[in-house]
C-alpha positions, -999 to +999 in steps of 0.1 A: +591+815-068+615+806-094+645+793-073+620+774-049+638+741-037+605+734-017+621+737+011+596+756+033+616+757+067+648+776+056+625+802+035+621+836+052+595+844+022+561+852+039+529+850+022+543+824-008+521+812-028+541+777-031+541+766+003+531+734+011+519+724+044+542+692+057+529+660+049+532+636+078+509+607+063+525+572+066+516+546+036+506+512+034+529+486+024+518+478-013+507+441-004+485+456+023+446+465+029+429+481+057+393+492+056+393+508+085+411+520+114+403+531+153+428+544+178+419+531+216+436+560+238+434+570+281+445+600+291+464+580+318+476+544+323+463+520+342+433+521+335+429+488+312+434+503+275+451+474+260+419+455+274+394+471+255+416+470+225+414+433+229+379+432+238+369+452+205+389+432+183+375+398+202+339+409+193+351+425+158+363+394+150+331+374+161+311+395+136+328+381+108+349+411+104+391+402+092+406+420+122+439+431+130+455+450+165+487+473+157+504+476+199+513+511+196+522+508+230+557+504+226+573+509+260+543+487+279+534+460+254+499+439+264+482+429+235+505+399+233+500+389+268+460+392+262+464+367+235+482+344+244+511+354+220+547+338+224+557+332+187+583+354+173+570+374+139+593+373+108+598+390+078+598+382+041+615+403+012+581+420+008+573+431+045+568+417+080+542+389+086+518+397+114+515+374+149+476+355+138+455+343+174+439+314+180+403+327+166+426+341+137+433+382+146+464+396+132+488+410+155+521+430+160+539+442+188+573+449+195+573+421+222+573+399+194+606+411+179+628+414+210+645+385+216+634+389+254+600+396+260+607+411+297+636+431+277+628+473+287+629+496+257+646+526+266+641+547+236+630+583+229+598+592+215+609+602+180+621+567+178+592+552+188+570+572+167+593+558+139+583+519+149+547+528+152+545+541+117+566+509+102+540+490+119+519+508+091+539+508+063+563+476+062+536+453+082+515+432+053+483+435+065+460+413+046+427+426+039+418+436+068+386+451+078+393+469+110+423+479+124+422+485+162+455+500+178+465+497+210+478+531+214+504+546+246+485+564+276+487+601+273+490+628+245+528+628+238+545+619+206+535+588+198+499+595+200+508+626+180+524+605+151+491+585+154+470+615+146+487+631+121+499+600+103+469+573+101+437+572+087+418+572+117+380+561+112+377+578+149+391+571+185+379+554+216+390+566+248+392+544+283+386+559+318+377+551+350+351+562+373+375+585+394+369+623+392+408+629+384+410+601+356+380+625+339+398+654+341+425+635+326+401+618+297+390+652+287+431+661+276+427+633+253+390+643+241+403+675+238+433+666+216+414+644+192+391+676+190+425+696+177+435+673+157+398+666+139+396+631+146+362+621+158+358+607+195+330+578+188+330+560+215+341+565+252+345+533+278+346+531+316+364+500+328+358+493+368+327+512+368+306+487+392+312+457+406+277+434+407+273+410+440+286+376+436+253+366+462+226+393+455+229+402+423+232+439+435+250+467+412+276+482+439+303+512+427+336+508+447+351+538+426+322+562+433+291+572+403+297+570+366+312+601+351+307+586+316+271+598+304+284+635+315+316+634+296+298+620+264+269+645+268+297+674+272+314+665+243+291+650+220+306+614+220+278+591+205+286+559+223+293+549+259+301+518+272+306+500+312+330+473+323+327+457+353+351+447+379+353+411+366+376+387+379+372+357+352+380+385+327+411+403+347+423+364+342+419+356+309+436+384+303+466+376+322+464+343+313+461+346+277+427+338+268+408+369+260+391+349+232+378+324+250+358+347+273+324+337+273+313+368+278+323+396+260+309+434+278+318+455+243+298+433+218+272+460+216+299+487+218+319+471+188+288+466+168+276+508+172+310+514+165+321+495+135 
């Protein structure tokens, strides 16, 4: 049209050929490089998310590969916990300078800008979907290979933003053995599905718990739903954590990376 302002929302014109679909894409700061980049998602909390984020970026960054973990989870930040992180991050004229861990991962979380770490944040979800994507565009992320973000339980507006606004290579989703927690994991499968992002891998945390004396495999939680859910849905890589008290601590105590054992090393190298 001749008098088009390409403002698509206040036009009542149907059928125009000048309408543009919205573009929601978020951009790289200039001095940044990311190769590639994996959401890890749960339908629910509490079901150790922010640990497999760590755990992939642990064995990511065993392999040689420059890592780096954006803690999309705003409201319930872990990833800094995991590793250990206290330091405050700071900014320069050309962008904020990412949190790096003792094996050298490149972090950010909002628990390292609060002055408080233990400070809530009570803020609604269009402003947290704001943060997340200045995590993408005014963080330098130096030549990075893979980008693993820790992203909010559930399929609200954050993990909306996510979708529609970062390259995603694909997502990983976390459950647990429960029946309900697989009923929840298939809203998340299901939304990736919408929003044509590939689901390439899916991970049950607690699935067993093996014998301290016998060695026997024993399932507090009841059988494995994951072979079922990745059959249903065509999800080419599954994965099993243990109940594992050695790695419940180093988690809690800040030493993810010094785990000796690492469950997702396989899982990370299918994926990446």
């Amino acid at each position: 049209m001749a008098n088009c302002d390409n403002n698509c929302g206040s036009c009542g014109v149907e059928n125009c050929g000048d309408r543009k679909e919205p573009d929601f894409r978020a951009y790289l700061n200039e001095a940044s490089s990311v190769k590639k980049v994996f959401g890890v998602m749960s339908g629910k909390g509490g079901v150790g998310k922010s640990m497999v984020t760590a755990l992939l970026a642990c064995a990511a960054a065993k392999n040689g590969f420059k890592t780096a973990v954006m803690d999309a989870d705003v409201t319930g930040p872990s990833i800094p916990t995991a590793f250990g992180l206290k330091e405050k991050i700071y900014g320069s004229e050309a962008g904020l300078i990412p949190a790096v861990t003792k094996k050298g991962i490149d972090v950010v979380s909002l628990n390292l800008l609060l002055e408080n770490e233990s400070d809530p944040v009570v803020w609604r979800g269009p402003v947290i979907s704001g943060v997340v994507k200045q995590f993408w565009t005014e963080v330098i992320w130096e030549n990075e290979d893979v980008m693993f973000i820790d992203m909010p339980p559930g399929t609200g507006d954050v993990a909306l933003t996510i979708f529609q606004s970062l390259p995603l290579e694909g997502i990983v989703v976390v459950t647990s053995p429960q029946e309900l927690v697989g009923m929840i994991v298939e809203k998340a499968v299901k939304m990736a599905n919408m929003m044509n992002i590939p689901v390439i891998g899916l991970v049950e945390n607690m699935s067993y718990l093996r014998c301290p004396d016998c060695g026997k495999i024993l399932r507090p939680f009841g059988e494995s739903h994951i072979k079922k859910l990745a059959l249903q849905y065509g999800i080419p890589h599954t994965a099993e954590l243990p109940i594992d008290p050695e790695l419940a601590q180093a988690v809690d105590g800040g030493r993810i990376e010094d785990l000796k054992t690492n469950y997702l090393e396989d899982f990370a190298k299918a994926i990446l």
